[in-house]
C-alpha atoms as one frame of an Amber mdcrd trajectory, in Angstrom:
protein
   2.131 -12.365  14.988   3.185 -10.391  12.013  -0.300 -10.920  10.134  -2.019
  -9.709  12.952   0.036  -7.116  14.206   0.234  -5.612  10.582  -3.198  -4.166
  10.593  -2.650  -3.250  14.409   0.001  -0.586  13.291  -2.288   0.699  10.463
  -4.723   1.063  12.992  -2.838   2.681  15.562  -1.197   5.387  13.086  -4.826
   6.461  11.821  -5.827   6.666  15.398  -2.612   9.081  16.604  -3.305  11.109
  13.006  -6.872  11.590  13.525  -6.200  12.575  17.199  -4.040  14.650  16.952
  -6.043  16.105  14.349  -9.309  16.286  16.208  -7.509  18.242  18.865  -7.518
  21.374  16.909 -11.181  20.777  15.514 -14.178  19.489  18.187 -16.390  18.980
  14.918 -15.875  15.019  14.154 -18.330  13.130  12.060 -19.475   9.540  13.155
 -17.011   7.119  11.082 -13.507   9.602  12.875 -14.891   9.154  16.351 -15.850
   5.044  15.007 -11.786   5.367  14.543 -10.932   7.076  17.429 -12.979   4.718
  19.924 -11.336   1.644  18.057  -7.958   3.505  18.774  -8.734   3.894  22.814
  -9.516   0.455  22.479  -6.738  -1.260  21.034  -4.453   1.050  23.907  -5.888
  -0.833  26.439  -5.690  -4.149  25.052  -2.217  -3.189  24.635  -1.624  -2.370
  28.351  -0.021  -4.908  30.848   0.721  -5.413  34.153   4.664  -4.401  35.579
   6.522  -8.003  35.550   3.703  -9.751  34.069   3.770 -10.020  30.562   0.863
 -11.598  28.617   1.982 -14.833  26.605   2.446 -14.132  22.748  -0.271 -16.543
  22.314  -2.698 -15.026  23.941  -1.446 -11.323  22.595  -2.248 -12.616  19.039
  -6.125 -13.510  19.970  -6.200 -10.492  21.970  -5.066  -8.289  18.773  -7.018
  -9.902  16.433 -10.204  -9.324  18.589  -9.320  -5.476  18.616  -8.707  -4.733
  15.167 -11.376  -7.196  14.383 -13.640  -4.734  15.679 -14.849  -7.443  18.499
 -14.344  -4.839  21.227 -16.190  -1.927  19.297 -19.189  -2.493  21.715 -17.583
  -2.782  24.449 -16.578   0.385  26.508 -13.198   1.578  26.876 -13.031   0.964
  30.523 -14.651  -2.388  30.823 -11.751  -3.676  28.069  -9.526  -4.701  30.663
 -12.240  -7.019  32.026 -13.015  -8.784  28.907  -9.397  -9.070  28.268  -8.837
 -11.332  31.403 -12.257 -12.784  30.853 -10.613 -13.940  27.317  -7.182 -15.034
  28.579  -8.767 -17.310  31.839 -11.460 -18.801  28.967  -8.430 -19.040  26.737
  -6.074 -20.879  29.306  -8.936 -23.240  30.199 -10.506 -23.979  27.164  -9.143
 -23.317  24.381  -5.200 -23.443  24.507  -4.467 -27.327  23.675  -1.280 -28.760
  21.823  -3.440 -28.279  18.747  -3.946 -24.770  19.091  -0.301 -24.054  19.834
   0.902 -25.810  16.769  -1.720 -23.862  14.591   0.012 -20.519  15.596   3.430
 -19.905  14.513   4.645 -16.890  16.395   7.454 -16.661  13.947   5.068 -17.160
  10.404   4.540 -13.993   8.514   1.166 -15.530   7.410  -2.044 -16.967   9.492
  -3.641 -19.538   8.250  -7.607 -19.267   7.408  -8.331 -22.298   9.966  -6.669
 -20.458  12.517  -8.535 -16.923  11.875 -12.021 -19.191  11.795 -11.045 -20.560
  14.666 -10.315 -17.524  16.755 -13.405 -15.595  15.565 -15.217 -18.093  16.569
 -13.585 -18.253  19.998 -13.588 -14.470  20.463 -17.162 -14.201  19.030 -18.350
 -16.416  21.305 -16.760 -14.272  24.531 -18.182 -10.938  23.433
């Protein structure tokens, strides 16, 4: 999670910095409103329902797909769809004893057969 979540937090900083930025200027050029879409994005991949957390598991492919740049085409508001289109694929696919063991939720580091593996999962989806 910490691999993962490590360029989420570099992503969401630049984001809040260039927003708060742009409020003062209208004037952005095409790679700052690149960031600030990616921002808007990763928000709502962030977002969950009261009392019903998302499994760590499926948080990790989630954030990798969003600072991956997977959900760059997709539009803000149709990011909640793709998330639970994701997670149900996920859950019936994908999730098998082998995939839990690959991902550590308490390893600093991700191994390269995992990160193939879920870009080629994700990639597929979107």
């Amino acid at each position: 999670m910490k691999a993962v979540s490590g360029s989420l937090k570099l992503n969401l900083a630049l984001f809040k910095e260039i927003e708060a930025f742009t409020m003062m200027d209208a004037e952005i050029d095409d790679h700052t409103r690149s960031i600030l879409d990616r921002g808007q994005r990763l928000i709502e991949l962030l977002k969950q329902k009261a009392n019903k957390p998302i499994p760590v598991e499926y948080q990790i492919v989630l954030i990798f797909a969003g600072t991956q740049g997977y959900f760059d085409k997709v539009s803000v508001q149709q990011v909640s769809v793709y998330k639970e289109y994701i997670i149900n694929d996920l859950k019936q696919n994908y999730f098998n004893d082998n995939f839990y063991l690959a991902i550590d939720v308490n390893d600093n580091k991700m191994n390269e057969k995992v990160k193939q593996y879920l870009t080629s999962v994700v990639g597929k989806q979107l």
